[in-house]
Every structure is written in structure tokens, then in C-alpha cells.
PDBQT receptor file of N, H, CA, C and O in Angstrom, charges set to zero:
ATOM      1  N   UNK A   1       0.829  -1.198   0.000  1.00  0.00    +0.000 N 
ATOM      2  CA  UNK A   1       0.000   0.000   0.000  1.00  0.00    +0.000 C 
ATOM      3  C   UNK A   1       0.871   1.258   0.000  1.00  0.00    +0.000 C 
ATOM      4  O   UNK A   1       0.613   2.164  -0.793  1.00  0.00    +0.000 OA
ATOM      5  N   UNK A   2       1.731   1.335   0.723  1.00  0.00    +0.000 N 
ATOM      6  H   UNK A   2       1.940   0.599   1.367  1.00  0.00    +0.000 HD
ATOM      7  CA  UNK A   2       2.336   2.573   0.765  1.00  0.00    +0.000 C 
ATOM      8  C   UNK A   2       3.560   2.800  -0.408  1.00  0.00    +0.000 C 
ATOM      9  O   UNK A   2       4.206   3.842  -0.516  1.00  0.00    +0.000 OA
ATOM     10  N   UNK A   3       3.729   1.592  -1.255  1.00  0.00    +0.000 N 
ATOM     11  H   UNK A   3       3.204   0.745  -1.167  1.00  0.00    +0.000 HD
ATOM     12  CA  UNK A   3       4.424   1.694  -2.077  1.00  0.00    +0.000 C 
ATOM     13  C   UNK A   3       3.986   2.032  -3.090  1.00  0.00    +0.000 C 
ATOM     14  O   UNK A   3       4.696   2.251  -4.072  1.00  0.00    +0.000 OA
ATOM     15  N   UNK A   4       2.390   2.182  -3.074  1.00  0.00    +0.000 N 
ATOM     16  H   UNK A   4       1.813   2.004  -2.277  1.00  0.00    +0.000 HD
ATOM     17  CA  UNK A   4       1.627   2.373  -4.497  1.00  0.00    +0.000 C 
ATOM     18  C   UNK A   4       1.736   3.646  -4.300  1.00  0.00    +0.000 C 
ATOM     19  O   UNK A   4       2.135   4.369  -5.212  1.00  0.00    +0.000 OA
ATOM     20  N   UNK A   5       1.421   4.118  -3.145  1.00  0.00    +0.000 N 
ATOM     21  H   UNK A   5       1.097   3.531  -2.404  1.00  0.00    +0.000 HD
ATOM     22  CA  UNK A   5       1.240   5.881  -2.438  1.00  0.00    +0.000 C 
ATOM     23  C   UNK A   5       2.244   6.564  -3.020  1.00  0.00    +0.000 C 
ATOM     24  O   UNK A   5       1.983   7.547  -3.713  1.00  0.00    +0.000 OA
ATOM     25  N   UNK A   6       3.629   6.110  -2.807  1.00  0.00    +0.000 N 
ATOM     26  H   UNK A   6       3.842   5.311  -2.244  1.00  0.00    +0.000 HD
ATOM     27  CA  UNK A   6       5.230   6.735  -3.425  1.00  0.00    +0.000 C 
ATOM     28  C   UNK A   6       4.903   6.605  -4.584  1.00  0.00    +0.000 C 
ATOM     29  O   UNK A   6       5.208   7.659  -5.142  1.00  0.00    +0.000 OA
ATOM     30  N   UNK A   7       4.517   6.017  -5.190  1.00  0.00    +0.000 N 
ATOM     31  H   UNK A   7       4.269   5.161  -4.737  1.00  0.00    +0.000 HD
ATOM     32  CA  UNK A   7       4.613   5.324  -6.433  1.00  0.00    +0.000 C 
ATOM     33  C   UNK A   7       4.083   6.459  -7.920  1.00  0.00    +0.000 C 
ATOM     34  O   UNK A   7       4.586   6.849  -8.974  1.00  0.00    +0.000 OA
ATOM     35  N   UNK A   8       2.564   6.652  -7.038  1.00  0.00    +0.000 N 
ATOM     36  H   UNK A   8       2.156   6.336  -6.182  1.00  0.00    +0.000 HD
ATOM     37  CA  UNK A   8       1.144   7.577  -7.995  1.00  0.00    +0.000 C 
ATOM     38  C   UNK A   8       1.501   8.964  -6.934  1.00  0.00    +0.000 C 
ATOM     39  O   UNK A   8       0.686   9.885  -6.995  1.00  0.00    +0.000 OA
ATOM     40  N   UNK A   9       2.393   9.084  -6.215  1.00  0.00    +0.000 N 
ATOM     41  H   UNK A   9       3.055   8.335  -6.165  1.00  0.00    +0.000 HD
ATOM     42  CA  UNK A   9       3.298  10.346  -5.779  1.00  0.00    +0.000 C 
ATOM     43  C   UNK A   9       3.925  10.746  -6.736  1.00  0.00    +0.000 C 
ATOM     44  O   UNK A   9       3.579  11.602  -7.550  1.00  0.00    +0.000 OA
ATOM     45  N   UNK A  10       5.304   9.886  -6.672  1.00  0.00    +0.000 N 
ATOM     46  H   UNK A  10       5.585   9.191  -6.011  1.00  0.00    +0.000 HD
ATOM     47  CA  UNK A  10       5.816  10.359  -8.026  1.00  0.00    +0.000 C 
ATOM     48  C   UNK A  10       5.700  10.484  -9.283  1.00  0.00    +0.000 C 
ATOM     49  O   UNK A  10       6.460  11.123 -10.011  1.00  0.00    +0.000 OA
ATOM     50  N   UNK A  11       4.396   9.662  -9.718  1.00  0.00    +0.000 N 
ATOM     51  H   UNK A  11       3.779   9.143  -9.127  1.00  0.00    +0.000 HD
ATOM     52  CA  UNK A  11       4.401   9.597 -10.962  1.00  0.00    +0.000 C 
ATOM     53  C   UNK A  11       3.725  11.041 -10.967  1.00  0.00    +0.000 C 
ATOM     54  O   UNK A  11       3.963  11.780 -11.922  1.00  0.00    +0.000 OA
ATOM     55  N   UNK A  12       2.957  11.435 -10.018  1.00  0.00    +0.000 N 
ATOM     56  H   UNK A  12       2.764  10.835  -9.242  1.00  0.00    +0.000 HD
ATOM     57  CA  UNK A  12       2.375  12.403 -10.581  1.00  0.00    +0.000 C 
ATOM     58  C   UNK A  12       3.375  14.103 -10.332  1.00  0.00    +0.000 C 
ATOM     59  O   UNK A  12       3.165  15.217 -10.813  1.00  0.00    +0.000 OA
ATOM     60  N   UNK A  13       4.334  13.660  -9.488  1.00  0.00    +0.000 N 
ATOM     61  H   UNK A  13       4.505  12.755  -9.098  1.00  0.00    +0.000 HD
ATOM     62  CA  UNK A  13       5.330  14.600  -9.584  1.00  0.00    +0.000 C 
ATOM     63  C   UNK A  13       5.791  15.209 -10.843  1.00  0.00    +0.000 C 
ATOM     64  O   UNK A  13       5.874  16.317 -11.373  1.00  0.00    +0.000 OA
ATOM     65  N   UNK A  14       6.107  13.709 -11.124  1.00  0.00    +0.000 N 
ATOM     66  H   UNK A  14       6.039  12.809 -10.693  1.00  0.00    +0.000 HD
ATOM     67  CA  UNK A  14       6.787  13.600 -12.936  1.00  0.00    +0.000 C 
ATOM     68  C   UNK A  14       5.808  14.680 -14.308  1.00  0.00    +0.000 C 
ATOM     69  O   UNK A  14       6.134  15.591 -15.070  1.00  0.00    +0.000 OA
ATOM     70  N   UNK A  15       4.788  14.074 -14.077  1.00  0.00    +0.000 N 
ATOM     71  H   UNK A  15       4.524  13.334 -13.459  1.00  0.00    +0.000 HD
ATOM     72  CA  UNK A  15       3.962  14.986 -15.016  1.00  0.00    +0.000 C 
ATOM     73  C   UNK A  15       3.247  16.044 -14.807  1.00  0.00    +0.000 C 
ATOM     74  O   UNK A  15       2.422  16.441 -15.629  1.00  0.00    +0.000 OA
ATOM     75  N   UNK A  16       3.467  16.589 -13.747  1.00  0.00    +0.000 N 
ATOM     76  H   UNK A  16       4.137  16.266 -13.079  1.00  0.00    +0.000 HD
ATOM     77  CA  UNK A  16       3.048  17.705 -13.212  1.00  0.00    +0.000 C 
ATOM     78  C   UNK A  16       4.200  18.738 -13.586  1.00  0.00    +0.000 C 
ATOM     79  O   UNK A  16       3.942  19.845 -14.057  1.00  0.00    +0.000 OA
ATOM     80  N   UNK A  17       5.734  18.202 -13.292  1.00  0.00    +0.000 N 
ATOM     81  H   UNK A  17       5.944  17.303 -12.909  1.00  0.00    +0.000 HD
ATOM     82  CA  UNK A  17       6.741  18.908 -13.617  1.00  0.00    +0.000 C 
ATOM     83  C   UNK A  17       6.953  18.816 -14.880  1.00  0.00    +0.000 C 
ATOM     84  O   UNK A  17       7.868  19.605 -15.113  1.00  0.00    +0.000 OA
ATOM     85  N   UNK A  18       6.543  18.158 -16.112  1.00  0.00    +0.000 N 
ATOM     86  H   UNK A  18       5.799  17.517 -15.922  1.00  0.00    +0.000 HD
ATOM     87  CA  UNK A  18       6.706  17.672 -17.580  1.00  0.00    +0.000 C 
ATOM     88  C   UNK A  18       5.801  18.574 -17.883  1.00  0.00    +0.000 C 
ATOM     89  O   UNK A  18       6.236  19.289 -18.786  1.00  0.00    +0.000 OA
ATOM     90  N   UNK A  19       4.219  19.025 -17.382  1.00  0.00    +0.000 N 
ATOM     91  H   UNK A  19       3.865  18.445 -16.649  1.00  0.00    +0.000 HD
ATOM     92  CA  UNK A  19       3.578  19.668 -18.290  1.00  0.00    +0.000 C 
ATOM     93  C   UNK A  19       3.784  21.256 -17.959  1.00  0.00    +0.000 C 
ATOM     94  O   UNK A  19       3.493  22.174 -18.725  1.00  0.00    +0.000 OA
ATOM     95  N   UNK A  20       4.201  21.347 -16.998  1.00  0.00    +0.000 N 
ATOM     96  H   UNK A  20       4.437  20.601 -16.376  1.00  0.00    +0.000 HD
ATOM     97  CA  UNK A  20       4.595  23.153 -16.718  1.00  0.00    +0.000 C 
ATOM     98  C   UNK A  20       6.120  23.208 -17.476  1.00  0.00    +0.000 C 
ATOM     99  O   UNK A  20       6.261  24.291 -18.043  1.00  0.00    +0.000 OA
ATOM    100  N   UNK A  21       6.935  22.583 -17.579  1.00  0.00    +0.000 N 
ATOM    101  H   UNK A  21       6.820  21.703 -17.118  1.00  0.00    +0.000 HD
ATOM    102  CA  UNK A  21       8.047  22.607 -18.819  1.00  0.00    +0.000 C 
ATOM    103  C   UNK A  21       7.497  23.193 -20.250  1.00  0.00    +0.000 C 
ATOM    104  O   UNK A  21       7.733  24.271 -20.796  1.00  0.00    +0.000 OA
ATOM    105  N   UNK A  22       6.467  21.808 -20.760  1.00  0.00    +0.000 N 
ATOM    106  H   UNK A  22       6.275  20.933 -20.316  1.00  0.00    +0.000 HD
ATOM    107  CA  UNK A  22       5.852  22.188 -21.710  1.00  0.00    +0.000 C 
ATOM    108  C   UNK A  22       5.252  23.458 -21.808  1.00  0.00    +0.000 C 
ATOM    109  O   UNK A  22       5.464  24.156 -22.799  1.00  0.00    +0.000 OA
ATOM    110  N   UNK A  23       4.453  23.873 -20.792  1.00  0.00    +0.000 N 
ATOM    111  H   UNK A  23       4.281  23.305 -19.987  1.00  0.00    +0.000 HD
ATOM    112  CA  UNK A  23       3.589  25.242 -21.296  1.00  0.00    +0.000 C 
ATOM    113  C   UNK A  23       4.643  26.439 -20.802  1.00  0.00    +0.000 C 
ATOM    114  O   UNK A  23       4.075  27.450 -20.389  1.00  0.00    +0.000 OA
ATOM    115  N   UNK A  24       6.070  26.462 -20.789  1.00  0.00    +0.000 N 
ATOM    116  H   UNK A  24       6.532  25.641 -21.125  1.00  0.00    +0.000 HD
ATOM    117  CA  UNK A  24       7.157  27.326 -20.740  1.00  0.00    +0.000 C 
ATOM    118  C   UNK A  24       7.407  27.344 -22.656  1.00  0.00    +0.000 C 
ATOM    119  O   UNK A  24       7.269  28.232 -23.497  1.00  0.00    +0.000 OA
ATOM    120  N   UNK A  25       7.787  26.025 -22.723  1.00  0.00    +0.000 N 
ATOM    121  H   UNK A  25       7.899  25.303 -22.040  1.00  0.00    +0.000 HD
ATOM    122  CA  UNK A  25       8.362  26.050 -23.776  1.00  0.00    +0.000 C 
ATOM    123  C   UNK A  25       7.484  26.181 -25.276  1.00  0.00    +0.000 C 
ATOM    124  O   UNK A  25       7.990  26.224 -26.398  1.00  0.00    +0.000 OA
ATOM    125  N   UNK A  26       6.342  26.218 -25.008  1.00  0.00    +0.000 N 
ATOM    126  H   UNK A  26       5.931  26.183 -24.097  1.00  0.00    +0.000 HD
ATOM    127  CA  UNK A  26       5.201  25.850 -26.446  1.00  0.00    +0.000 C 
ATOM    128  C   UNK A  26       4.325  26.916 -26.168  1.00  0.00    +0.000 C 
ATOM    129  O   UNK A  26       3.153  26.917 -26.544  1.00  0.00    +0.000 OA
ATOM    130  N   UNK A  27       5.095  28.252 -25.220  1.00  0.00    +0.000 N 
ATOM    131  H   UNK A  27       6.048  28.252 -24.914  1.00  0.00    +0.000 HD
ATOM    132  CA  UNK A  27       3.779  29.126 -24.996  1.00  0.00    +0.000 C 
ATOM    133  C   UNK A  27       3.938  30.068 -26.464  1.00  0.00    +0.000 C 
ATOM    134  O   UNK A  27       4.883  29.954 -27.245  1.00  0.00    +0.000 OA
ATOM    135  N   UNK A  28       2.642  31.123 -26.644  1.00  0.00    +0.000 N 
ATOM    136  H   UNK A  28       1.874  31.215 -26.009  1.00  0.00    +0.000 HD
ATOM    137  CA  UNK A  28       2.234  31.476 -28.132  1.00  0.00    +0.000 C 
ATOM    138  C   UNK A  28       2.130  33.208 -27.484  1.00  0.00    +0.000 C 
ATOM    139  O   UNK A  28       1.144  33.526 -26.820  1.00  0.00    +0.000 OA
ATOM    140  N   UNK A  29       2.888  33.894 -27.676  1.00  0.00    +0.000 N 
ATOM    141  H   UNK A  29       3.690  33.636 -28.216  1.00  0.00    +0.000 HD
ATOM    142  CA  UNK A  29       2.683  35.201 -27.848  1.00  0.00    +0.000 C 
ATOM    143  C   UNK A  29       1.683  35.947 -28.386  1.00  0.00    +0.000 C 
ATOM    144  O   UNK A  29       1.842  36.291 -29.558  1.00  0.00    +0.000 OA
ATOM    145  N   UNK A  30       0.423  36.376 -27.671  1.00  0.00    +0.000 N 
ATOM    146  H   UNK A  30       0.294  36.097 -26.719  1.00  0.00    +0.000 HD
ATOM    147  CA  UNK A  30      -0.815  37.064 -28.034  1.00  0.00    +0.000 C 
ATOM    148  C   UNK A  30      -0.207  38.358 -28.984  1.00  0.00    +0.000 C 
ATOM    149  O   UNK A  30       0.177  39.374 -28.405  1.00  0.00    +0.000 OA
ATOM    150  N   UNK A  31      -0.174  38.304 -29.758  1.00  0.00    +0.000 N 
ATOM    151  H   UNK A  31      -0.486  37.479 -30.228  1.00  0.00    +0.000 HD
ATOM    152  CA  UNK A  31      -0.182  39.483 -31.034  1.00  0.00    +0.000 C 
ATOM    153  C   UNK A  31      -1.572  40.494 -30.483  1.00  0.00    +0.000 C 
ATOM    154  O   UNK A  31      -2.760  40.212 -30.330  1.00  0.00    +0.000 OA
ATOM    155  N   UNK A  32      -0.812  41.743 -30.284  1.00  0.00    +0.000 N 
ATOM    156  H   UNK A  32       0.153  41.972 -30.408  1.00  0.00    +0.000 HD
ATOM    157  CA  UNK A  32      -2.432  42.479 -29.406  1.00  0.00    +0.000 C 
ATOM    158  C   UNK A  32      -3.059  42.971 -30.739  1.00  0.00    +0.000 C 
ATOM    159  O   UNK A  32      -4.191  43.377 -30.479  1.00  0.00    +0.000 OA
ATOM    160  N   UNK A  33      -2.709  43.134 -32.414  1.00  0.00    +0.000 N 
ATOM    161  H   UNK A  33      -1.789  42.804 -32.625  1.00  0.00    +0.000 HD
ATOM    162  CA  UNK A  33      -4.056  43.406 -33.011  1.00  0.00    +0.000 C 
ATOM    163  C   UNK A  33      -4.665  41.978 -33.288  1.00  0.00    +0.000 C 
ATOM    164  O   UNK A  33      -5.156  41.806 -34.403  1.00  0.00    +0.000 OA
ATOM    165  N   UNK A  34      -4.680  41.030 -32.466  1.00  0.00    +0.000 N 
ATOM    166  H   UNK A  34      -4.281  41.170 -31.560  1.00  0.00    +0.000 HD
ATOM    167  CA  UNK A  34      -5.509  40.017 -32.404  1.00  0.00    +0.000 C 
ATOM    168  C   UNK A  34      -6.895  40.341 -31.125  1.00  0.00    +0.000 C 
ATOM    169  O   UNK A  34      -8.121  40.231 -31.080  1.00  0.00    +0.000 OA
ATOM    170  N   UNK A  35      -5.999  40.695 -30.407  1.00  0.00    +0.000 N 
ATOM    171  H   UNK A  35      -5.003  40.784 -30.444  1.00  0.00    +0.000 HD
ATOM    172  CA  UNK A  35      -6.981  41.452 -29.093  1.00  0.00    +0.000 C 
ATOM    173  C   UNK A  35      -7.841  42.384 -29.758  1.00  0.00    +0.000 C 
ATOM    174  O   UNK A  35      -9.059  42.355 -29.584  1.00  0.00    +0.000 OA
ATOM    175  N   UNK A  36      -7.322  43.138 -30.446  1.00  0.00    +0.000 N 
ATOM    176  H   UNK A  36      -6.332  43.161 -30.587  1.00  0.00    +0.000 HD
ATOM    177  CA  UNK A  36      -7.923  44.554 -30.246  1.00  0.00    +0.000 C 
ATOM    178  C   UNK A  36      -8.796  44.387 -30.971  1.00  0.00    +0.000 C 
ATOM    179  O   UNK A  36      -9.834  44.993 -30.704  1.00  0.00    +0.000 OA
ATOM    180  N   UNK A  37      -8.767  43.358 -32.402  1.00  0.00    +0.000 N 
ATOM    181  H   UNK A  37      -7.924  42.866 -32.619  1.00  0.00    +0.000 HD
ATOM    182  CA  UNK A  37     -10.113  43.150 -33.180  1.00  0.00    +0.000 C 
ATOM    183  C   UNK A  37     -11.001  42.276 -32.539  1.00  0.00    +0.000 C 
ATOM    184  O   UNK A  37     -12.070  42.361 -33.144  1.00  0.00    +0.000 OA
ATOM    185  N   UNK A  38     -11.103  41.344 -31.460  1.00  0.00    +0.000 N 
ATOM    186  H   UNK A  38     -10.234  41.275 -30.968  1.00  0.00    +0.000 HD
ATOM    187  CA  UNK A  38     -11.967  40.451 -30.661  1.00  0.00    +0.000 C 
ATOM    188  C   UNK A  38     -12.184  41.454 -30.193  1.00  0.00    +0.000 C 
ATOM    189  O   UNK A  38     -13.222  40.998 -29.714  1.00  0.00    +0.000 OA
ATOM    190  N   UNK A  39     -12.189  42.596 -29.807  1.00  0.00    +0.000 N 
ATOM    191  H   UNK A  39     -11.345  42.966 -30.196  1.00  0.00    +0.000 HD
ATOM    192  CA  UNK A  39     -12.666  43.362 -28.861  1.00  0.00    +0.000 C 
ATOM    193  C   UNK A  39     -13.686  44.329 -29.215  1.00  0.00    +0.000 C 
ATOM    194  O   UNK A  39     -14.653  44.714 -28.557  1.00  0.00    +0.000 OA
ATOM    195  N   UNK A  40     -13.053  44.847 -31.091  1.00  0.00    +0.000 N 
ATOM    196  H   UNK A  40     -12.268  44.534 -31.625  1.00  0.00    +0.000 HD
ATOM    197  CA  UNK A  40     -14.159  45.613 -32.238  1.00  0.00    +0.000 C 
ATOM    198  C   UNK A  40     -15.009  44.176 -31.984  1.00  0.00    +0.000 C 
ATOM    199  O   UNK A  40     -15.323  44.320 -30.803  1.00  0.00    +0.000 OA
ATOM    200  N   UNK A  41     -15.367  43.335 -32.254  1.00  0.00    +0.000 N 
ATOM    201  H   UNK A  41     -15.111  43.218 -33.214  1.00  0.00    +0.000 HD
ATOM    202  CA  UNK A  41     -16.031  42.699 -32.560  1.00  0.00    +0.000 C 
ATOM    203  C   UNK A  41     -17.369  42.194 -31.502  1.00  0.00    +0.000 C 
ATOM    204  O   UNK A  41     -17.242  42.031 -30.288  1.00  0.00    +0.000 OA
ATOM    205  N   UNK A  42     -18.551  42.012 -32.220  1.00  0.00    +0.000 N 
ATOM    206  H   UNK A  42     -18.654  42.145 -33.206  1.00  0.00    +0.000 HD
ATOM    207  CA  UNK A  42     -19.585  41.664 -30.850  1.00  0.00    +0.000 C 
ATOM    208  C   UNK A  42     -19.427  40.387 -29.983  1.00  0.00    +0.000 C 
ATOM    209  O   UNK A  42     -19.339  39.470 -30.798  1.00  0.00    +0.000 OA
ATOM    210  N   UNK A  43     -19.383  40.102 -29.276  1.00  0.00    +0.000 N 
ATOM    211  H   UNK A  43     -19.455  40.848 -28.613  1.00  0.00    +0.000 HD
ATOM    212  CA  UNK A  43     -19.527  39.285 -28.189  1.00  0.00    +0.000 C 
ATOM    213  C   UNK A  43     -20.873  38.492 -28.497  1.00  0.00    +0.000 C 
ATOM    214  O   UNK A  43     -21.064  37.974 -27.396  1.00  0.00    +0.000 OA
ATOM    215  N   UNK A  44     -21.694  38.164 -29.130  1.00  0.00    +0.000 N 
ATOM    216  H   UNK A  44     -21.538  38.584 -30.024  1.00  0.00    +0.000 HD
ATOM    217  CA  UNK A  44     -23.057  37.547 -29.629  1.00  0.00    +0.000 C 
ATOM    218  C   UNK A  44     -23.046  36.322 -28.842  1.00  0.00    +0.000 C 
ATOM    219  O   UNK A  44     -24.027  36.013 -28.164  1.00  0.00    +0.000 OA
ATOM    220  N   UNK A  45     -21.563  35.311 -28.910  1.00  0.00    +0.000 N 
ATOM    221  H   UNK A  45     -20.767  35.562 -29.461  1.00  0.00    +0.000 HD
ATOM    222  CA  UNK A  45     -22.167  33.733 -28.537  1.00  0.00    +0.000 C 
ATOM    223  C   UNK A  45     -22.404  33.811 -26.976  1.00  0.00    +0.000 C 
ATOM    224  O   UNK A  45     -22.842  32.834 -26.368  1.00  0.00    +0.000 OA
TER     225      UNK A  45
């Protein structure tokens, strides 16, 4: 039992620290006349 505990501990260490890597490395720079035309634009949905 307590080895499963360490176990789904670390694993989830692992991909917890793997996916904040990822969203460092694959983040997308908001271009603001992308903003600024969602913003001319209506809000309808």
C-alpha cells in the first residue's frame, strides 16, 4: 500500500513537472491586433 502511495506520488510529480516545462516552452505570444479586433467585434455567442 504505501508503495503504491510513493509510487502515484511520483508519478504524478513527474507529469506535473513535464507539463509546466511544456507550457514554458510551447507558450504562443498574443499578437495584441488580435486582441484589439476580438474586442471591435460583438460578443453575440
Amino acid at each position: 500500500m504505501t508503495t503504491a502511495l510513493i509510487l502515484m506520488g511520483g508519478m504524478g510529480l513527474v507529469i506535473s513537472t513535464v507539463l509546466a516545462l511544456a507550457s514554458k516552452i510551447f507558450y504562443v505570444y498574443v499578437d495584441p491586433k488580435v486582441e484589439a479586433v476580438e474586442d471591435a467585434l460583438p460578443g453575440a455567442n
